[in-house]
VEXLODREN-150914 format. One record per residue (C-alpha): residue number from 1; residue in one letter; x, y, z. Coordinates in Angstrom, 1 decimal, decimal comma. Each point is the difference from the previous one (the first is absolute). Layout:
% residues N
n;res;u;v;w
NUM;A;X;Y;Z $
...
This chain:
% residues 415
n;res;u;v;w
1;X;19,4;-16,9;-49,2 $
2;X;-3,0;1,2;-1,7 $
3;X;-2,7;-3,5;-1,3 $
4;X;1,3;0,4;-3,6 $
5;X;3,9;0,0;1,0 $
6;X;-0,9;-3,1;2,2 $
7;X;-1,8;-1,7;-3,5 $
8;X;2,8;0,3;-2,0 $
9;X;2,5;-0,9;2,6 $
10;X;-2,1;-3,1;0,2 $
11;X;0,2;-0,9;-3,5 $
12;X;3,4;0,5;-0,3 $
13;X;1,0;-2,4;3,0 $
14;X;-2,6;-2,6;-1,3 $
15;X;2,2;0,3;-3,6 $
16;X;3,0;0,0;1,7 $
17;X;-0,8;-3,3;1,8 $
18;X;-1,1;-1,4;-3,3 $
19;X;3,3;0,7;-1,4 $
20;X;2,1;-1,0;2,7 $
21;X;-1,4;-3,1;0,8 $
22;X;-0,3;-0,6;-4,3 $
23;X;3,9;0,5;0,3 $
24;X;0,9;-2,6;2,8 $
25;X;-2,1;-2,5;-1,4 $
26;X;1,5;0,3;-3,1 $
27;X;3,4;0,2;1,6 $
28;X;-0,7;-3,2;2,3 $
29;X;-1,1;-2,1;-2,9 $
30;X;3,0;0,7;-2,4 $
31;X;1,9;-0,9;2,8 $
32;X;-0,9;-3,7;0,2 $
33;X;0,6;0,0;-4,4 $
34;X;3,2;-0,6;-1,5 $
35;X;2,2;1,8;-0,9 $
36;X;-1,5;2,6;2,4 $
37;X;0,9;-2,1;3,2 $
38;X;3,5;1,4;-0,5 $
39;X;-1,0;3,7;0,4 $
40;X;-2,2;-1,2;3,1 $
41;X;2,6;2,0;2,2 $
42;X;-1,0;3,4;-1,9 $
43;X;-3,8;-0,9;0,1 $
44;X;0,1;-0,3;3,5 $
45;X;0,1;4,0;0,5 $
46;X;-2,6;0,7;-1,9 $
47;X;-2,5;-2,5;1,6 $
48;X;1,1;1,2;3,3 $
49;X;-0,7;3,8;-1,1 $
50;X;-3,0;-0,8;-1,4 $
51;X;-1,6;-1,8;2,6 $
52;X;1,0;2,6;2,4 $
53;X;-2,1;2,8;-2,4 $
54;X;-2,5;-2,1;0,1 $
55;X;-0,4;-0,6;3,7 $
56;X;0,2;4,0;0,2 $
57;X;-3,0;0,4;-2,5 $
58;X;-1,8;-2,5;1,7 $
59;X;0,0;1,8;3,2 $
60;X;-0,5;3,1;-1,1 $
61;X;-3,1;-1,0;-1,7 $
62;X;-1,4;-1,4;3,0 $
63;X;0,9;3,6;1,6 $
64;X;-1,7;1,6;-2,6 $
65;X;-2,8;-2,0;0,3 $
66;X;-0,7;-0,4;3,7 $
67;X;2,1;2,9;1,9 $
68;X;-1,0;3,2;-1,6 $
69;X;-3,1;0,4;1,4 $
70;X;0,0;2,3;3,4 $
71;X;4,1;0,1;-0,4 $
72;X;2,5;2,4;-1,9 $
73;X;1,3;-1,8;-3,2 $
74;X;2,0;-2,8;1,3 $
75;X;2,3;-2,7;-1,3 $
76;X;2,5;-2,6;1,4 $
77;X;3,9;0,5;-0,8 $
78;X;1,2;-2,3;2,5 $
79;X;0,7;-3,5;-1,3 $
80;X;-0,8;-1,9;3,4 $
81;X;-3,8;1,9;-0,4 $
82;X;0,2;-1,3;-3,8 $
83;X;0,1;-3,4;0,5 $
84;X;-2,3;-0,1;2,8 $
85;X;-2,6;1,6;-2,1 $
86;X;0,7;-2,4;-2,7 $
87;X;-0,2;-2,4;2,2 $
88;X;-3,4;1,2;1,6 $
89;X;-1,2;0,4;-4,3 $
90;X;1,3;-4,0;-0,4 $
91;X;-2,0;-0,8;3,1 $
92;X;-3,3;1,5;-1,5 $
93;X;0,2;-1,5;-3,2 $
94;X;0,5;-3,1;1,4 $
95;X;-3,1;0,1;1,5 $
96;X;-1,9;1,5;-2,4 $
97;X;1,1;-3,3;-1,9 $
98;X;-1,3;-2,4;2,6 $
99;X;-3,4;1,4;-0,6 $
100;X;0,2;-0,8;-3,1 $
101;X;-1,5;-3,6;0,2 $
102;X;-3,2;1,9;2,2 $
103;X;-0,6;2,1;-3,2 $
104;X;-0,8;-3,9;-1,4 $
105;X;-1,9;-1,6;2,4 $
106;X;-2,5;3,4;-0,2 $
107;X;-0,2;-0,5;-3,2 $
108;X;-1,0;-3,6;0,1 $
109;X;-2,4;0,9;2,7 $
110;X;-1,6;2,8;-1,5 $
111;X;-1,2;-0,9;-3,6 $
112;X;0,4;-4,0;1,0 $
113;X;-0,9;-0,9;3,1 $
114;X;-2,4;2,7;1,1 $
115;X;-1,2;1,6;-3,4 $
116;X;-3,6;1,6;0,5 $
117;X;0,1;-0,8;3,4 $
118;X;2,2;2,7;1,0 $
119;X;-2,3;2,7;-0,1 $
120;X;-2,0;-1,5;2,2 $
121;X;2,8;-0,6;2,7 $
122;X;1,9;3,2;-0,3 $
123;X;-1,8;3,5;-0,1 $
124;X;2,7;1,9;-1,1 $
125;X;0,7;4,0;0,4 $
126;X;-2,5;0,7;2,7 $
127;X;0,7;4,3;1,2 $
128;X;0,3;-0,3;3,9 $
129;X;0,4;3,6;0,8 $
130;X;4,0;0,5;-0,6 $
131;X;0,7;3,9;-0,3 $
132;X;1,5;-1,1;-3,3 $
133;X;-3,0;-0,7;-3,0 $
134;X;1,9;-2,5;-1,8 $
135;X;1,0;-2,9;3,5 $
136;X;-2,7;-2,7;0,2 $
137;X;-0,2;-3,8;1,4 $
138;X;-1,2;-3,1;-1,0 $
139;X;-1,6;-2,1;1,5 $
140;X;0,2;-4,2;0,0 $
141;X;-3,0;-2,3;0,9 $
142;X;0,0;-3,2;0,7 $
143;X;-2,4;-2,6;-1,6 $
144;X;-1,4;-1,0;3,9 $
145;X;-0,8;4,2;0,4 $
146;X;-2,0;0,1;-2,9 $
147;X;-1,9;-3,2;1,0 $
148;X;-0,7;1,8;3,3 $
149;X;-1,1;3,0;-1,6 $
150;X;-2,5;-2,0;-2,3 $
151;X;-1,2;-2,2;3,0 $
152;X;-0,2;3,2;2,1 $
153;X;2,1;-1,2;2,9 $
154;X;2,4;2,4;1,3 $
155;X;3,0;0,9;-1,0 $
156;X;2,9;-1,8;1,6 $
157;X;3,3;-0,1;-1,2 $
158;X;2,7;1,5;1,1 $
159;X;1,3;3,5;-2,8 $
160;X;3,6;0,3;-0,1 $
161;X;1,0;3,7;-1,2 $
162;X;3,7;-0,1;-1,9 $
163;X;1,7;2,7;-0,3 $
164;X;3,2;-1,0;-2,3 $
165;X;3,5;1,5;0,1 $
166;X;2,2;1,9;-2,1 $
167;X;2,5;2,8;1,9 $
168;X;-3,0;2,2;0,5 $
169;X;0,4;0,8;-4,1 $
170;X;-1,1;-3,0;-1,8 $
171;X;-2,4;-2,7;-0,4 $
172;X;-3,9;-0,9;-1,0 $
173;X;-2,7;-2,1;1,2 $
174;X;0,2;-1,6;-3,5 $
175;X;3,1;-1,6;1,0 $
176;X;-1,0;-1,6;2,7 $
177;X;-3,5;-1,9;-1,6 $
178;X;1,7;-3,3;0,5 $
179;X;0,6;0,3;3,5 $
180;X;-3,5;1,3;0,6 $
181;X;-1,1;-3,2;-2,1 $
182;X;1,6;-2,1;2,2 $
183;X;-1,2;1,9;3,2 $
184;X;-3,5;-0,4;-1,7 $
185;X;0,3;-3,9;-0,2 $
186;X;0,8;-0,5;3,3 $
187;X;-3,9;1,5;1,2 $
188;X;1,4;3,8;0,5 $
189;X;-1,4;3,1;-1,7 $
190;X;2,5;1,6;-1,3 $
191;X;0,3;3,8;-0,4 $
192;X;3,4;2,0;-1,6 $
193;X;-0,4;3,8;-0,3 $
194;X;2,5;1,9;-2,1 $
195;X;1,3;2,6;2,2 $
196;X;2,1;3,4;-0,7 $
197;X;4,0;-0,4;-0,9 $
198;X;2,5;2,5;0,3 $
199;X;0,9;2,1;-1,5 $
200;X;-4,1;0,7;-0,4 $
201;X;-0,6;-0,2;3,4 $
202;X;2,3;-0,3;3,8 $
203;X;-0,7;-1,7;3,0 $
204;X;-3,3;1,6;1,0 $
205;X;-1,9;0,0;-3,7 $
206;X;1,0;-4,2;0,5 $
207;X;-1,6;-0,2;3,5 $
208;X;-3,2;2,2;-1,2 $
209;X;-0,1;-3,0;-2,8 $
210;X;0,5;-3,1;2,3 $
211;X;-2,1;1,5;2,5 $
212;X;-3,3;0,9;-2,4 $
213;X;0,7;-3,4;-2,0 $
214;X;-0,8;-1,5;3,6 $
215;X;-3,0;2,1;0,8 $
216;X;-1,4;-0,9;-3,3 $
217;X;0,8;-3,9;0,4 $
218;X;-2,0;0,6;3,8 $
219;X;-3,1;1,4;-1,9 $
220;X;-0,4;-2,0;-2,9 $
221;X;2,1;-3,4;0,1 $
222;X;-3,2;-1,9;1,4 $
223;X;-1,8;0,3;-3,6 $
224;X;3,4;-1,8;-0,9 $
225;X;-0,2;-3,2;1,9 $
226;X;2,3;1,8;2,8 $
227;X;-0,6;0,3;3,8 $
228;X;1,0;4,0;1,0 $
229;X;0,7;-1,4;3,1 $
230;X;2,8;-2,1;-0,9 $
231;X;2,0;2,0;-2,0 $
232;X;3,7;-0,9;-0,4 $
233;X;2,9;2,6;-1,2 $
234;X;2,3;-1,8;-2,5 $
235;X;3,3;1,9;-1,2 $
236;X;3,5;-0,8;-1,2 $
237;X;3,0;2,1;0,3 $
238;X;-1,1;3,9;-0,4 $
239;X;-3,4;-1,3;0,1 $
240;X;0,9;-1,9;3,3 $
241;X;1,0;3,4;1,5 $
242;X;-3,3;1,6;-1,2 $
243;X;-2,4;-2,4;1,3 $
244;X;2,1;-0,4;3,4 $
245;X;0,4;4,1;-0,1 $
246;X;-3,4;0,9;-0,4 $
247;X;-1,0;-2,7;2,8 $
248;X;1,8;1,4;2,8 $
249;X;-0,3;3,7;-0,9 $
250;X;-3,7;-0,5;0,5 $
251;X;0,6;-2,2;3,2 $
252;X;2,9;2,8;1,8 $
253;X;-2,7;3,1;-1,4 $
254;X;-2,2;-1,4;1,6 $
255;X;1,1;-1,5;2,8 $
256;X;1,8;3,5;0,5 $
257;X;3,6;-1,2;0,4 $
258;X;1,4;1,7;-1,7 $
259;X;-1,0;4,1;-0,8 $
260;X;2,2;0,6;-3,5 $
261;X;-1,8;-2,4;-2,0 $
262;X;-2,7;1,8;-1,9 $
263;X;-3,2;-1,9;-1,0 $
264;X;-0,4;-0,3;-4,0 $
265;X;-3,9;0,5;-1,1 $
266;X;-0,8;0,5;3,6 $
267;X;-3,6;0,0;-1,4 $
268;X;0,1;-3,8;-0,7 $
269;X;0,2;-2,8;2,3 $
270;X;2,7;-2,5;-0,6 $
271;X;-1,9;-3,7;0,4 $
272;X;1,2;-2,5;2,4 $
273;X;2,6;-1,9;-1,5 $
274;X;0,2;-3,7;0,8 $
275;X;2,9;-1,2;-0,5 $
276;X;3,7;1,0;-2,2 $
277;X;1,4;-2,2;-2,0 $
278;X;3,9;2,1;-1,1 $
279;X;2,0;-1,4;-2,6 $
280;X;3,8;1,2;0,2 $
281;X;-1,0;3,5;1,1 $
282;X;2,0;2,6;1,0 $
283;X;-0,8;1,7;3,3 $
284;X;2,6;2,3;1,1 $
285;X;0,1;2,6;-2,9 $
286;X;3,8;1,4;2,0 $
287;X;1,2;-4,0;0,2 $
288;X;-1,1;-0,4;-3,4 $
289;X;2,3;3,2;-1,3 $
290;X;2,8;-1,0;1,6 $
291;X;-0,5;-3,4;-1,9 $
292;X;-1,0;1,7;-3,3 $
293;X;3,3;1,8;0,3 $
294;X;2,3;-2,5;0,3 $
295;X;-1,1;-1,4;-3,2 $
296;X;0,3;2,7;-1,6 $
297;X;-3,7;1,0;-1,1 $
298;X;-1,1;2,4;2,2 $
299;X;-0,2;2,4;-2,4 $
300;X;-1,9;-2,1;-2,2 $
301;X;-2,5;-1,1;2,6 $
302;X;-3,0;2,3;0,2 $
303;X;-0,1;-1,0;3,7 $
304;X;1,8;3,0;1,5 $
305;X;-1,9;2,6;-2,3 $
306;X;-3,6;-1,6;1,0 $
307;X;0,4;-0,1;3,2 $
308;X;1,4;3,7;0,6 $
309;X;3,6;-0,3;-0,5 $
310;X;0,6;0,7;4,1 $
311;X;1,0;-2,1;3,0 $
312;X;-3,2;1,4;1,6 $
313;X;-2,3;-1,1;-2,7 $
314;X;2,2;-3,5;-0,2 $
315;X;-1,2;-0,1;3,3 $
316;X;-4,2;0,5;-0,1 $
317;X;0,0;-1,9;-3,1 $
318;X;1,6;-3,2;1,7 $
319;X;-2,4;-2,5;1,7 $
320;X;2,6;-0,9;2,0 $
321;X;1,7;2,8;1,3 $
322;X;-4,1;1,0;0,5 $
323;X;-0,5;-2,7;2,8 $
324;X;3,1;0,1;1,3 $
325;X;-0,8;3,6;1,0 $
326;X;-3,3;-1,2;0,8 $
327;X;1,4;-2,4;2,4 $
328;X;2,5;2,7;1,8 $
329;X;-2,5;2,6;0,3 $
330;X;-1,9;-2,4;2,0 $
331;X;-3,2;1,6;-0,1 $
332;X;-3,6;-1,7;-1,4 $
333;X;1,9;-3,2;-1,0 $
334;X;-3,0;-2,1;0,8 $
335;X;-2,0;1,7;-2,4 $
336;X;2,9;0,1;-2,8 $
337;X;0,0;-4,0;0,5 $
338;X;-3,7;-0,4;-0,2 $
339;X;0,4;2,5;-3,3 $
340;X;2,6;-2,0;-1,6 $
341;X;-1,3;-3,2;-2,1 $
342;X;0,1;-3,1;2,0 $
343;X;1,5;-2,0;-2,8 $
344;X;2,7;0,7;-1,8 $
345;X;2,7;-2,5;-1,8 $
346;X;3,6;0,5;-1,6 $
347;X;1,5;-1,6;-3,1 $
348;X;3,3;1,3;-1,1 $
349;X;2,5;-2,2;-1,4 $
350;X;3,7;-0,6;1,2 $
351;X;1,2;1,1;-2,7 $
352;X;-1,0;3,4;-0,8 $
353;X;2,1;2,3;-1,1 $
354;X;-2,3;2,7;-1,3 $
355;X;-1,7;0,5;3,5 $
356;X;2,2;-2,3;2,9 $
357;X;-1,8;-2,1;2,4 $
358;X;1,0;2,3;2,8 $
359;X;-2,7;2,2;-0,8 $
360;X;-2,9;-2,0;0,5 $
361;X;2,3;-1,9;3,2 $
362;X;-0,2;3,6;1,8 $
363;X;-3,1;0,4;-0,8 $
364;X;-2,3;-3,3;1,0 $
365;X;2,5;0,6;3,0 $
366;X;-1,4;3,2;1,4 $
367;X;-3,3;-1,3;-0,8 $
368;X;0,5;-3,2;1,9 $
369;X;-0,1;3,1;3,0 $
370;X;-3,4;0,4;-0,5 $
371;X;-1,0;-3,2;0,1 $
372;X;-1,5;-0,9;-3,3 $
373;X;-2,7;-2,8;0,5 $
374;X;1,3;-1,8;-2,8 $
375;X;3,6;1,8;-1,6 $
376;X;1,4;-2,4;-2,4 $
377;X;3,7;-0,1;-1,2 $
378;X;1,0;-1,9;-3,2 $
379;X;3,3;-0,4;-1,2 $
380;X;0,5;-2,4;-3,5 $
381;X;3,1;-1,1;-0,8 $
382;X;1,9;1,1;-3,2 $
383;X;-2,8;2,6;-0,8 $
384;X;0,7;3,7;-1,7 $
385;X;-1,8;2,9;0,2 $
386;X;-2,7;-0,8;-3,0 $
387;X;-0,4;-3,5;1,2 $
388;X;-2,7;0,7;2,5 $
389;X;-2,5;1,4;-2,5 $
390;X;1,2;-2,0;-2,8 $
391;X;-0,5;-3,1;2,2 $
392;X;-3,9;1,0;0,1 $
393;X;-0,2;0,5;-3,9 $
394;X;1,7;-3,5;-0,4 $
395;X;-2,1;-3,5;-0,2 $
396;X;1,7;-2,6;2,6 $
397;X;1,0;-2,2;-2,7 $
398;X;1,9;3,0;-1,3 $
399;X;1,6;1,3;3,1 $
400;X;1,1;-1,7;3,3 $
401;X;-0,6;3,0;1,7 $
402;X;-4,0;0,8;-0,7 $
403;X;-0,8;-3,0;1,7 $
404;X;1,0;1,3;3,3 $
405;X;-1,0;2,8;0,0 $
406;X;-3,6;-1,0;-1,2 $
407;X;0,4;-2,3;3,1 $
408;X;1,1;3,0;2,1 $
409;X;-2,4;2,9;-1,3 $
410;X;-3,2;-2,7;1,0 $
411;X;1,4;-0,8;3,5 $
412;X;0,3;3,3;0,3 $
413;X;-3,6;1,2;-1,4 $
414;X;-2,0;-2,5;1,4 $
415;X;1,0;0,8;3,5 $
């Protein structure tokens, strides 16, 4: 279907969901109202037939929206695959909604709490090199670096670079200013670069972005406050899978493990990482379909598309099928393990459904093989997918969880 066809098919399903769900409501009301209740048997019907047209138009919007890019026109007519993408849709709104109360708390921050002041702690939309004009980072100081940098003394606090999540197709630093406050309070310069999202860019534009983002915060953090010698790599979900990707590429390139892997801007030098800190990431891009399938969105995902739409490109694009090859080939694994960060700690909640705990359980278990100095595994209890990041956006007195993982994110820097 040509861009116009797909248009107007659009507005008609988004009219036709109006009307159908305009209909049931209607319907389900004048059920409950006398004298109506008696004609509740021949109301039933319709609310049942208009649901189901709505369900359909729901999914098929969501096709429209997020599966027509790098696929033939495609739409679900198979009513197991509608209610899982409904389902999947529910899901997303309902977490859309939990942010709600972050939208808030910025607000309070920003033009109460902080006012003037935030210009001077957050240099916003700094270029770092990206292949793409328009990505930049900003950067968060905290109040100790720019006492340093007044008294002259060198700069040393630890920089945490975030990279957030999304499916590989959404998301912007902006988002994620709360956390980055937060990260800020706690002594830590901060730095969140906006990176390229499908369908603008695949898998190696968003290693190109992650990877120049790092070589600028090794150059200039240190007129930030930030020591470019302890540079941490931050990321949740997709972003957990970039900043763990892009860290053992480098490490099996050039450790020379493993000869498919082609180096991205071999002209610049990734910096030494110091530690990983990966927030419900997925790490087995082939797992991770499987998963995706079952639920019914693997069509929606941009996952599959960015990463090459093939088993073998599943495969190089997978930190942990990486080192398990790594590991079998058996070949300069001492100088893989001296390559790969010698800190690294898991969160990932037991309760995920978006991404399931088994794919960060394979993973800190190969790299418990290489004997991590210090490879960190936490599990909280009753914790989703968003929790992780939310929990770092949150103040303790607002969620049970931050305070943990505050607790857990300093053990685990100042070692």
């Amino acid at each position: 279907m040509t861009d116009l066809q797909i248009r107007l098919l659009r507005h008609a399903l988004i009219i036709a969901l109006g009307g159908s769900y305009l209909i049931c409501s209607t319907f389900l009301i004048l059920m409950f109202i006398p004298p109506f209740t008696l004609f509740g048997c021949f109301f039933l019907p319709i609310i049942v037939g208009c649901s189901v047209i709505g369900a359909y138009c729901i999914a098929w919007l969501l096709y429209l929206s997020l599966a027509q890019t790098d696929r033939k026109f495609n739409i679900p007519y198979n009513p197991k695959r509608i209610i899982k993408v409904n389902y999947a849709g529910f899901q997303i709104l309902w977490t859309s909604i939990l942010y709600l109360p972050l939208l808030a708390e910025y607000g309070y921050l920003r033009f109460f709490v902080l006012r003037k002041k935030l210009r001077r702690i957050i240099k916003e939309d700094i270029f770092y090199g990206s292949q793409t004009n328009t990505n930049r980072l900003d950067v968060y100081i905290p109040d100790t670096a720019k006492l340093q940098q007044q008294l002259f003394d060198k700069a040393t606090h630890p920089v945490i670079v975030f990279v957030y999540g999304g499916a590989w197709s959404s998301g912007d630093k902006i988002m994620y200013v709360l956390l980055a406050l937060r990260l800020r309070q706690l002594g830590y310069v901060v730095v969140v670069p906006n990176y390229t999202l499908y369908p603008n860019g695949k898998i190696d534009l968003m290693i190109s972005d992650i990877k120049r983002s790092l070589v600028w915060t090794k150059r200039y953090i240190d007129k930030y406050g930030g020591d470019p010698n302890k540079i941490h790599l931050m990321g949740h979900s997709a972003g957990a899978h970039l900043v763990s990707l892009v860290t053992v590429r480098d490490a099996i390139i050039k450790s020379q493990t493993n000869s498919n892997l082609e180096d991205i801007d071999p002209e610049l030098e990734l910096p030494k990482i110091h530690g990983l800190i990966l927030l419900s990431g997925v790490f087995d891009i082939s797992s991770h379909f499987i998963w995706e399938s079952n639920r019914g969105v693997e069509e929606l995902s941009a996952m599959a598309r960015v990463m090459g739409d093939k088993q073998e490109s599943f495969a190089l694009n997978s930190p942990t099928t990486l080192i398990e090859n790594a590991l079998k080939s058996n070949t300069n694994i001492d100088q893989l393990k001296s390559l790969i960060p010698a800190k690294i700690l898991f969160i990932h909640g037991d309760k995920d459904h978006v991404v399931p705990l088994d794919s960060t359980l394979r993973f800190n278990g190969i790299l418990s093989e290489l004997n991590i100095k210090d490879l960190r595994l936490i599990i909280p209890t009753e914790t989703d997918h968003g929790d992780p990041v939310i929990g770092f956006m949150y103040s303790p007195l607002k969620n049970n969880l931050t305070s943990q993982l505050f607790f857990e994110l300093a053990d685990f820097m100042s070692h």
